[in-house]
Structures are given as C-alpha cells and as structure tokens.
SEKESE-861420 format. One record per atom (N, C-alpha, C): x negated, y negated, z; residue in one letter; chain. Coordinates in Angstrom, 2 decimals. Layout:
N
px:X	py:Y	pz:Z	residuo:A	cadena:A
...
% end
This chain:
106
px:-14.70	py:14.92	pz:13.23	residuo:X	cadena:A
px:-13.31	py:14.52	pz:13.13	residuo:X	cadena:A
px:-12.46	py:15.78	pz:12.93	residuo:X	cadena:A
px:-11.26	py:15.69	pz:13.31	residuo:X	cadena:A
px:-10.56	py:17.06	pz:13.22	residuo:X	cadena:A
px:-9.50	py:16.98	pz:12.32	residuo:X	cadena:A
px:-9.09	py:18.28	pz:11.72	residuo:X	cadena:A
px:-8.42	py:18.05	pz:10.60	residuo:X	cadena:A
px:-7.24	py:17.78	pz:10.78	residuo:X	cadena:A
px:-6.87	py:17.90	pz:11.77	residuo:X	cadena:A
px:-5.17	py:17.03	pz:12.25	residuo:X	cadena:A
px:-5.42	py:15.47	pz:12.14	residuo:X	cadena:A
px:-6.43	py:15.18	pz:12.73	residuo:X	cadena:A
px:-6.61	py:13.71	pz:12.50	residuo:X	cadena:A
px:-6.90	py:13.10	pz:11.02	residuo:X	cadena:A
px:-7.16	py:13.87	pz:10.49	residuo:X	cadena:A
px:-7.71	py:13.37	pz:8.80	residuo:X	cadena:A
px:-6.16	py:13.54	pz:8.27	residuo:X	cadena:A
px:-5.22	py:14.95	pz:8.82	residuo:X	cadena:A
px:-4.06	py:14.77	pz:7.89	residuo:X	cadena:A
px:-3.21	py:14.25	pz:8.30	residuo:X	cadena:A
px:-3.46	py:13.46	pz:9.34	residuo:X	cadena:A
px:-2.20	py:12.53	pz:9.87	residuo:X	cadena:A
px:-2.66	py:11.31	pz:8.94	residuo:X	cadena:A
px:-4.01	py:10.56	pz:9.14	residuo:X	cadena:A
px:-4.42	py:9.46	pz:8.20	residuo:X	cadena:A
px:-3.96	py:9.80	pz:6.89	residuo:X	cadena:A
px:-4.18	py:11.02	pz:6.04	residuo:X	cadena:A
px:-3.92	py:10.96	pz:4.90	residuo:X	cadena:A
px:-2.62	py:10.60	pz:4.73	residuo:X	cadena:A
px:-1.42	py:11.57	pz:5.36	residuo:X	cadena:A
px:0.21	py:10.98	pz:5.27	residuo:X	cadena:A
px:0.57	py:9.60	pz:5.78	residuo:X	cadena:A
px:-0.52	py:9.20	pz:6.62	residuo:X	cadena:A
px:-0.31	py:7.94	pz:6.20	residuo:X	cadena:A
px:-0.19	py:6.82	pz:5.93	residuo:X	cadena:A
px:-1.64	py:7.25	pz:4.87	residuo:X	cadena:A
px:-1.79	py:6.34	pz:3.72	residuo:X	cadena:A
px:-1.02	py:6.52	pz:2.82	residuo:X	cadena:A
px:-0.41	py:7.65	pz:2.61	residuo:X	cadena:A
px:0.35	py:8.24	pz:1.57	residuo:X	cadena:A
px:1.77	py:7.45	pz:1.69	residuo:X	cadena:A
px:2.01	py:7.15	pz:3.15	residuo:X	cadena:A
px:3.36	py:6.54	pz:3.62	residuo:X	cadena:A
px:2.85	py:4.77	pz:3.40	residuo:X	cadena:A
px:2.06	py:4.23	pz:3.63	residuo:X	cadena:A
px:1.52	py:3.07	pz:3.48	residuo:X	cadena:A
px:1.48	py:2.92	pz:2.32	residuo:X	cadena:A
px:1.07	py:3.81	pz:0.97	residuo:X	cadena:A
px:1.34	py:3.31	pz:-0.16	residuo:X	cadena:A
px:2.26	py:3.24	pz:-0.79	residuo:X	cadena:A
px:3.11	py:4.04	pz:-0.38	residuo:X	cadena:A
px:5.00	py:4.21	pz:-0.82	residuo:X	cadena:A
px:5.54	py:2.69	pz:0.00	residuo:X	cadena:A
px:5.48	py:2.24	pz:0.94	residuo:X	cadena:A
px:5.98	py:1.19	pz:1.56	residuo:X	cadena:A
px:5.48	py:0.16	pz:1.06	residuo:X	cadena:A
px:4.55	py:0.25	pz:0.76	residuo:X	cadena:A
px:4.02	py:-1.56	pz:-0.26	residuo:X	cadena:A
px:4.47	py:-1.14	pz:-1.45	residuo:X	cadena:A
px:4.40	py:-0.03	pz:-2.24	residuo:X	cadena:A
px:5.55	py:-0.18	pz:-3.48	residuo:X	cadena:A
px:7.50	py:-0.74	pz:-3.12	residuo:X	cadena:A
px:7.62	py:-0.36	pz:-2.09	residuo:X	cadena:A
px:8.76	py:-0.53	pz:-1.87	residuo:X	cadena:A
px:9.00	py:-2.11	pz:-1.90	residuo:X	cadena:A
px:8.34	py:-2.61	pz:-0.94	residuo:X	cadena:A
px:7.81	py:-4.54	pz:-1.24	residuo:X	cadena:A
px:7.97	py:-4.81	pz:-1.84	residuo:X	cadena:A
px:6.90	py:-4.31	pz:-2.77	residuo:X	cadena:A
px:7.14	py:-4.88	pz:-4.71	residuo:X	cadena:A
px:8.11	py:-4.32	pz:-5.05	residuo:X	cadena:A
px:9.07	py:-3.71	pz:-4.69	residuo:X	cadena:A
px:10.05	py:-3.41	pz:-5.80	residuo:X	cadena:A
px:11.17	py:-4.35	pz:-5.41	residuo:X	cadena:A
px:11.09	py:-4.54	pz:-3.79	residuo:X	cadena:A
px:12.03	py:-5.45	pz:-3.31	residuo:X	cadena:A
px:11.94	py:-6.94	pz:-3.62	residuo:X	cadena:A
px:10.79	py:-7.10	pz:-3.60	residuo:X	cadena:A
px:10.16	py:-8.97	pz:-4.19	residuo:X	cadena:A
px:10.42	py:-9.31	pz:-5.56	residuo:X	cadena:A
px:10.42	py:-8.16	pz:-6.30	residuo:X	cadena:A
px:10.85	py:-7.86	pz:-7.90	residuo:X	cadena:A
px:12.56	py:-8.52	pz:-7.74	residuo:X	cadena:A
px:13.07	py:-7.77	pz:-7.25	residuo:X	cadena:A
px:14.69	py:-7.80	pz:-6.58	residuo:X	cadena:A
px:15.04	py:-9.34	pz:-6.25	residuo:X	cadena:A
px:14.27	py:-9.81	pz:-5.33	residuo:X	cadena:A
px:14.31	py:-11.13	pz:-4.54	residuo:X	cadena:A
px:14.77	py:-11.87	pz:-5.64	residuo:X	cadena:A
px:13.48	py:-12.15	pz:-6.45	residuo:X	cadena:A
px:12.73	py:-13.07	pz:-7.61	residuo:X	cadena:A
px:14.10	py:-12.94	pz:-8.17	residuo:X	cadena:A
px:15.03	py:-11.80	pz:-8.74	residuo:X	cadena:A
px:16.26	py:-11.72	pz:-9.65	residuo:X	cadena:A
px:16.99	py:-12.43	pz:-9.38	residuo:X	cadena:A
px:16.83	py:-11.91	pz:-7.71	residuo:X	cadena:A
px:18.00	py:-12.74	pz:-7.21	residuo:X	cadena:A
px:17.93	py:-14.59	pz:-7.10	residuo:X	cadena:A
px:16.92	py:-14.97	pz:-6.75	residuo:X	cadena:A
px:16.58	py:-16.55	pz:-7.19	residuo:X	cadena:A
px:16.58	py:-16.93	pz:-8.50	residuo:X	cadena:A
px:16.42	py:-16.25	pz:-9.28	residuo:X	cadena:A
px:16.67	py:-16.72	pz:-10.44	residuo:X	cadena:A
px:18.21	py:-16.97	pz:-11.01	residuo:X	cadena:A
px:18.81	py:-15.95	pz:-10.66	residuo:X	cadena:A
px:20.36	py:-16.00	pz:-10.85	residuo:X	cadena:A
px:20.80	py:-17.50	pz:-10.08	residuo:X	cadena:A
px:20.87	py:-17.40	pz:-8.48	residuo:X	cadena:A
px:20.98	py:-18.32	pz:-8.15	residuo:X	cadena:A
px:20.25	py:-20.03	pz:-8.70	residuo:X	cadena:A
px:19.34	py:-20.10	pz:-9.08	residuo:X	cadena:A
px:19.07	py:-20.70	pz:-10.09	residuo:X	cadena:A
px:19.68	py:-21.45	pz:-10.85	residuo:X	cadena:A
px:20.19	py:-20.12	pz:-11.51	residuo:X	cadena:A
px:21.13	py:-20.92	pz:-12.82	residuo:X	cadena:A
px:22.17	py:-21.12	pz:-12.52	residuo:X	cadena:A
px:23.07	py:-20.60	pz:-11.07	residuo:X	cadena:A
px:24.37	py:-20.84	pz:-10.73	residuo:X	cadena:A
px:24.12	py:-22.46	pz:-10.39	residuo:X	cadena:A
px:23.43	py:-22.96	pz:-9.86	residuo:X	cadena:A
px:23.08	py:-24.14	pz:-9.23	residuo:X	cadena:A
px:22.39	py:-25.49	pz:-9.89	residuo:X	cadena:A
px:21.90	py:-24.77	pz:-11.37	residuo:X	cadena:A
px:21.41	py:-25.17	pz:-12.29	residuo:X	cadena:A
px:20.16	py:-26.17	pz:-11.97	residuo:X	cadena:A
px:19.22	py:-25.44	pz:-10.82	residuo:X	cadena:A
px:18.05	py:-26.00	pz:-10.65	residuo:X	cadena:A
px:16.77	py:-25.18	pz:-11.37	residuo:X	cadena:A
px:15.67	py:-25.55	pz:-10.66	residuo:X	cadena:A
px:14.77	py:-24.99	pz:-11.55	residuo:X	cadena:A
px:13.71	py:-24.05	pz:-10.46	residuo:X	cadena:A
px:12.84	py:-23.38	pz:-10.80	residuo:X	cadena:A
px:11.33	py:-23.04	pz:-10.30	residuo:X	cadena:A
px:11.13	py:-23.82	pz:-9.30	residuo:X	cadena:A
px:10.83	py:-23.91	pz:-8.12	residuo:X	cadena:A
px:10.25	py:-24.47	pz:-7.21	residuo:X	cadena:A
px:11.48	py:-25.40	pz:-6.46	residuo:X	cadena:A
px:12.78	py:-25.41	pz:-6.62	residuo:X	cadena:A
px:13.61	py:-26.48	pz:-6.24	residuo:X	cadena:A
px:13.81	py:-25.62	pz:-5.12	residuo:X	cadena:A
px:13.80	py:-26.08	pz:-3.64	residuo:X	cadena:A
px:14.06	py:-25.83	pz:-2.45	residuo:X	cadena:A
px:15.66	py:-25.55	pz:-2.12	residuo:X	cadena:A
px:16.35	py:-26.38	pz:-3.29	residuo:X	cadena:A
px:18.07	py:-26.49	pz:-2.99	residuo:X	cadena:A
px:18.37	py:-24.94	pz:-2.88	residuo:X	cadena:A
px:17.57	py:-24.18	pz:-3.93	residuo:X	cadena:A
px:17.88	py:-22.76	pz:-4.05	residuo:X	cadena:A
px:17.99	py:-21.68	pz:-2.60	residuo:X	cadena:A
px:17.42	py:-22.15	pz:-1.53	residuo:X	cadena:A
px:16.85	py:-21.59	pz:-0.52	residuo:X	cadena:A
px:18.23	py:-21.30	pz:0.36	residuo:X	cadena:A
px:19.59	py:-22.51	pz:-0.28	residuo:X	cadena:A
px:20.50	py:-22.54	pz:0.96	residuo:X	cadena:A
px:21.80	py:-21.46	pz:0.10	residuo:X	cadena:A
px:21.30	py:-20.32	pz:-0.89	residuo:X	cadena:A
px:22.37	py:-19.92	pz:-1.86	residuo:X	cadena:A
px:22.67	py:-18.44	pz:-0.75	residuo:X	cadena:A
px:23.83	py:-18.26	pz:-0.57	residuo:X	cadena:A
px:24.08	py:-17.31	pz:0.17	residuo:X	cadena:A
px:23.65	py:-15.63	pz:-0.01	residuo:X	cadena:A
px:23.66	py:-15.82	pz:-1.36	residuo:X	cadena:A
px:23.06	py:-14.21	pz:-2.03	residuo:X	cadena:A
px:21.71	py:-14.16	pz:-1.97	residuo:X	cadena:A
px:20.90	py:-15.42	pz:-1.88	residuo:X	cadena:A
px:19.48	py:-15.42	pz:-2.13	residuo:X	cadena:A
px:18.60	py:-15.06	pz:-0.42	residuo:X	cadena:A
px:19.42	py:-15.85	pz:-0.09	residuo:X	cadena:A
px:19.09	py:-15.51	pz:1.65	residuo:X	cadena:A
px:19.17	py:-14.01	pz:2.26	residuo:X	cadena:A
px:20.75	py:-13.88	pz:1.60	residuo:X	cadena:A
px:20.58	py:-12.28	pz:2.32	residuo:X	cadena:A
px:19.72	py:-11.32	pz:1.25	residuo:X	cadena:A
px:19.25	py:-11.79	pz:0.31	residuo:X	cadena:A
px:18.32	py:-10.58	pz:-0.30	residuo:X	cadena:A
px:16.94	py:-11.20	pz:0.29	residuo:X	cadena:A
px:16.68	py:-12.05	pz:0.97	residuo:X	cadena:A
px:15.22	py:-12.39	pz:1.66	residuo:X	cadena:A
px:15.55	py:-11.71	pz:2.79	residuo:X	cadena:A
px:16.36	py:-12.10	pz:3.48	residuo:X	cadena:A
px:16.77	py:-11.08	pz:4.68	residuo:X	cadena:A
px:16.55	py:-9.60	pz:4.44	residuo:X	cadena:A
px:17.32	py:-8.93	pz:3.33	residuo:X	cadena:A
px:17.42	py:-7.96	pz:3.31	residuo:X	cadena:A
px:15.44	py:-7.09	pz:3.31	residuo:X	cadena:A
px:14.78	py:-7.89	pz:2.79	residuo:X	cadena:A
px:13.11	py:-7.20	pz:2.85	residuo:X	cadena:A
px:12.67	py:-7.41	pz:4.20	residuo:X	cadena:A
px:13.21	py:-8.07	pz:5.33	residuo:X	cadena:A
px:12.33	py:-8.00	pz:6.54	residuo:X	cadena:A
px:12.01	py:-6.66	pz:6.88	residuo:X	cadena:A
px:12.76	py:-5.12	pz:7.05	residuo:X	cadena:A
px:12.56	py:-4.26	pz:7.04	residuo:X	cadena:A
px:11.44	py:-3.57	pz:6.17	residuo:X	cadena:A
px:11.68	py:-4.10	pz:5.10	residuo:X	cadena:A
px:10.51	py:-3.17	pz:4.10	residuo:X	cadena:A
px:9.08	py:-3.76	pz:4.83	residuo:X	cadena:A
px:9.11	py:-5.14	pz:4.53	residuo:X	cadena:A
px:7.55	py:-5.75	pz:5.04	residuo:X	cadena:A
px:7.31	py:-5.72	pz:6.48	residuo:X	cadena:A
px:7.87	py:-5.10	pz:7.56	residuo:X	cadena:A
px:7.86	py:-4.86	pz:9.07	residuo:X	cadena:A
px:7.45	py:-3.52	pz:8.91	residuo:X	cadena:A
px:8.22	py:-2.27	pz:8.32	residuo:X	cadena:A
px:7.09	py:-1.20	pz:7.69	residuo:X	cadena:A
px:6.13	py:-1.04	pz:7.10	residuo:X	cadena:A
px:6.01	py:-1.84	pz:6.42	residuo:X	cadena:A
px:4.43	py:-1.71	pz:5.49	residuo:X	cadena:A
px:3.12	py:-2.25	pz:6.21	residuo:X	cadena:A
px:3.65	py:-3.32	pz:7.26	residuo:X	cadena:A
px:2.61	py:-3.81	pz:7.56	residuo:X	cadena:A
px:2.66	py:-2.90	pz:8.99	residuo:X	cadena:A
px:3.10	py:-2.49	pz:9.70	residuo:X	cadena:A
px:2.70	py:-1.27	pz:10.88	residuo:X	cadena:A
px:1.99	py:-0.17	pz:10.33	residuo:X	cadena:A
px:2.65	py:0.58	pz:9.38	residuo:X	cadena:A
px:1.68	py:1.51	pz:8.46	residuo:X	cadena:A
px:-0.22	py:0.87	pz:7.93	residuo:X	cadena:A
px:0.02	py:-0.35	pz:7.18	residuo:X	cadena:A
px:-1.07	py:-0.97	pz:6.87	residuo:X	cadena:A
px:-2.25	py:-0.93	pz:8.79	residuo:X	cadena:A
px:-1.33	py:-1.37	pz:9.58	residuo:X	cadena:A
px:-1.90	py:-1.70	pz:10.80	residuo:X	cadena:A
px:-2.19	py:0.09	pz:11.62	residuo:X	cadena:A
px:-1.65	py:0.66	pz:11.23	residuo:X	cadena:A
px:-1.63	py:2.16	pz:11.81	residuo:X	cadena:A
px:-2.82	py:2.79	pz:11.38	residuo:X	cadena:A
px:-3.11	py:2.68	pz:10.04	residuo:X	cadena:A
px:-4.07	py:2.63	pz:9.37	residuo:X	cadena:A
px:-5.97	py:2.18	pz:9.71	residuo:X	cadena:A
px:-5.44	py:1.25	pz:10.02	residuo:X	cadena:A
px:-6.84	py:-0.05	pz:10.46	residuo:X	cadena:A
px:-6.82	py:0.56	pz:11.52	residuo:X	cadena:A
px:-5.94	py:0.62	pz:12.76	residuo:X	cadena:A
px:-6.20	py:1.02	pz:13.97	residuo:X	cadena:A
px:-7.36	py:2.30	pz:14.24	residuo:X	cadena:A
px:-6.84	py:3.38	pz:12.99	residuo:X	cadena:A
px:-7.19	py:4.91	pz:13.24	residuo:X	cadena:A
px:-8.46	py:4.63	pz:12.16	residuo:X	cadena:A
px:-9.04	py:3.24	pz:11.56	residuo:X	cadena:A
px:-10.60	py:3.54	pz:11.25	residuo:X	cadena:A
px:-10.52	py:3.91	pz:9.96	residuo:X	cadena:A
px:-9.37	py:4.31	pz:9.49	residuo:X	cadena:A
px:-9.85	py:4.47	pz:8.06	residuo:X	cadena:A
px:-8.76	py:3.99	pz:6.94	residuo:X	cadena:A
px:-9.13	py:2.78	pz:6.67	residuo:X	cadena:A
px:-7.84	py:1.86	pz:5.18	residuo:X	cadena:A
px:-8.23	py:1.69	pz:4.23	residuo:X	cadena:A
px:-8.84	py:3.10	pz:3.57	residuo:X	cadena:A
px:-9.16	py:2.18	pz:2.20	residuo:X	cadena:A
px:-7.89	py:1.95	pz:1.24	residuo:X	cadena:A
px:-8.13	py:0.33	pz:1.23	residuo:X	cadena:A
px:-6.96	py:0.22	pz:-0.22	residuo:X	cadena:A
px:-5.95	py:-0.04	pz:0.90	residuo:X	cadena:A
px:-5.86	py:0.07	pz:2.09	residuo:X	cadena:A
px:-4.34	py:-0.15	pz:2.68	residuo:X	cadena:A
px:-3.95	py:-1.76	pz:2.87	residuo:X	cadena:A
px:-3.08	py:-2.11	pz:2.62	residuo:X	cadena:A
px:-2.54	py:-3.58	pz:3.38	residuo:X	cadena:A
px:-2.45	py:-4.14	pz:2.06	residuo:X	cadena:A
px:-2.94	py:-4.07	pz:1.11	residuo:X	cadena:A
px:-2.79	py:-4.88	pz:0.12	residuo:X	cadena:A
px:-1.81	py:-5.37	pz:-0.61	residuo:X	cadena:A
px:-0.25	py:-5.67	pz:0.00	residuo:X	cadena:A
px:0.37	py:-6.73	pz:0.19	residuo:X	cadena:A
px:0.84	py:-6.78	pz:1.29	residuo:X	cadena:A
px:0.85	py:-6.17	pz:2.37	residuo:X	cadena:A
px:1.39	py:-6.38	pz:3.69	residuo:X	cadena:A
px:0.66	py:-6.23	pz:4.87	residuo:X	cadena:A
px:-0.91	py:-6.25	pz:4.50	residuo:X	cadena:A
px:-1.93	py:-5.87	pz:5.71	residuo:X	cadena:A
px:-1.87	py:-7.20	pz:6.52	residuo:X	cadena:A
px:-2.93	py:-6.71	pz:7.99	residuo:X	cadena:A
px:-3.13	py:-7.91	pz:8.52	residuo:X	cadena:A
px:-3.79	py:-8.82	pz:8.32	residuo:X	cadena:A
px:-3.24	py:-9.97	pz:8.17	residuo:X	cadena:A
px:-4.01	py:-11.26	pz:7.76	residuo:X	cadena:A
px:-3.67	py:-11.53	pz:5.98	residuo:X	cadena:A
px:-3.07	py:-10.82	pz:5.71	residuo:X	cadena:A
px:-2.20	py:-11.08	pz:4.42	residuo:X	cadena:A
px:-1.14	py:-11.81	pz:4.63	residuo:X	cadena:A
px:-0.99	py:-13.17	pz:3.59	residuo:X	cadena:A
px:0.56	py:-13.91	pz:3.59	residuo:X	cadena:A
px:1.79	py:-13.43	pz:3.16	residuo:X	cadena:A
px:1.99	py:-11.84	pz:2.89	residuo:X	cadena:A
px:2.96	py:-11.58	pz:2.34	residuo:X	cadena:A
px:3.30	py:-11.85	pz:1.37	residuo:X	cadena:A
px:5.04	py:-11.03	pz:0.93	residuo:X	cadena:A
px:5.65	py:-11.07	pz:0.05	residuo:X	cadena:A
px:6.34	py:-11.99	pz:-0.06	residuo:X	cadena:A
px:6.96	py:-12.55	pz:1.10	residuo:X	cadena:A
px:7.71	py:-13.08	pz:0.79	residuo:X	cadena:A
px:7.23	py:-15.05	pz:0.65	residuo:X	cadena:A
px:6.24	py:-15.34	pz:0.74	residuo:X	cadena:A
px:5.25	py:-16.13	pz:0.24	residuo:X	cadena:A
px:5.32	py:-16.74	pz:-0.74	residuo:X	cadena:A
px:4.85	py:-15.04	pz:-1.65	residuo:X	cadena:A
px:4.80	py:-15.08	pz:-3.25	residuo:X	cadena:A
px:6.02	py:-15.77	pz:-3.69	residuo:X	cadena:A
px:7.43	py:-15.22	pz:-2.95	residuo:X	cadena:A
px:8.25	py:-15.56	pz:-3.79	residuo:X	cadena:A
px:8.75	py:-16.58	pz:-3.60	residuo:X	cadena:A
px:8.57	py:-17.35	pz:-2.99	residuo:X	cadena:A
px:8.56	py:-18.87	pz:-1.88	residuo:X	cadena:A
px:9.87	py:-18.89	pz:-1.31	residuo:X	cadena:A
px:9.49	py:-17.66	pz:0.01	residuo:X	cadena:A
px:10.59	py:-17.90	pz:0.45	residuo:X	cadena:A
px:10.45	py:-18.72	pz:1.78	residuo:X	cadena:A
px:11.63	py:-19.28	pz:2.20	residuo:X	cadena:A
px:11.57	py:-20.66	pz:3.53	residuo:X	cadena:A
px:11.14	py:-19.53	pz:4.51	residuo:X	cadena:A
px:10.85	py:-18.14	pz:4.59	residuo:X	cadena:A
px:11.23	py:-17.58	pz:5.67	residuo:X	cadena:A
px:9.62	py:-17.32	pz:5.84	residuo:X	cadena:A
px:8.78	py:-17.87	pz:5.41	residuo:X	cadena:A
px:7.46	py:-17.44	pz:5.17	residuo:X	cadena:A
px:6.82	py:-18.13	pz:6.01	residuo:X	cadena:A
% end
C-alpha cells in the first residue's frame, strides 16, 4: 500500500470523525429545539403534534447537510477498505440521527 493512500484514509477518518461529532452536536441542538417547542405547545415526549412547529422543522432540516457528510465520509471510508470505528452514527445501514430524535423526516 502506498503512503499517499494510507494518508488520504487517515484524513479521512480524521474528517469522518469530526463529521459524526458534528451530528451529535447537531441532534443535541435538534432535541433543544423539540423540547422548547414542546413546552410552547404544551405537549409531551413522543406527541407527533410537535413535528408541525416551525422552528423544530427547520432545525431537522437544518442537519440534512451534516448527516449527507458524515455518511459519504463513513462510505468513502468502506469503499477504500479500511473503517475502523467509521459510520457509527451515520454509516451505511445505520438509521441515523435523526431517528434517534424522532424525527418525521426519518
């Protein structure tokens, strides 16, 4: 194997693991944001009504970008043979983030 090829994999995995932190920091974000909406609406955990709140949507919207990067990186990865540890919230055949946070867009 040649060492251009090992240091392209290494940057990135290095870029694959910065982009699934980014996920979680954005799903962290989401979750705030449903919760607020939440209480504006005065429903609870799991109430679907929450799904139609205008701030909550565009912060689900707003992660399609993060999780469309993470998971090409995760997939860039797999392609070139070597993932350890990659995808683990946005690999292939993973349900995502936005899942977790039950979003309709899942």
């Amino acid at each position: 194997m040649s060492r251009g090829l090992e240091a392209a994999r290494g940057h990135l995995a290095t870029a694959a693991a910065e982009l699934e932190a980014a996920v979680v920091a954005w799903g962290l974000w989401a979750d705030e944001v449903r919760a607020r909406a939440e209480r504006r609406l005065g429903t609870g955990p799991g109430d679907r009504r929450v799904w139609g709140d205008p701030e909550y949507a565009r912060a689900l919207d707003a992660g399609g970008p993060f999780i469309e990067a993470a998971r090409a990186a995760a997939a860039g990865l797999q392609a070139s043979g070597w993932a350890p540890g990659a995808g683990q919230v946005c690999g292939p055949g993973r349900p995502g983030p936005e899942t977790a946070i039950g979003s309709p867009r899942s």
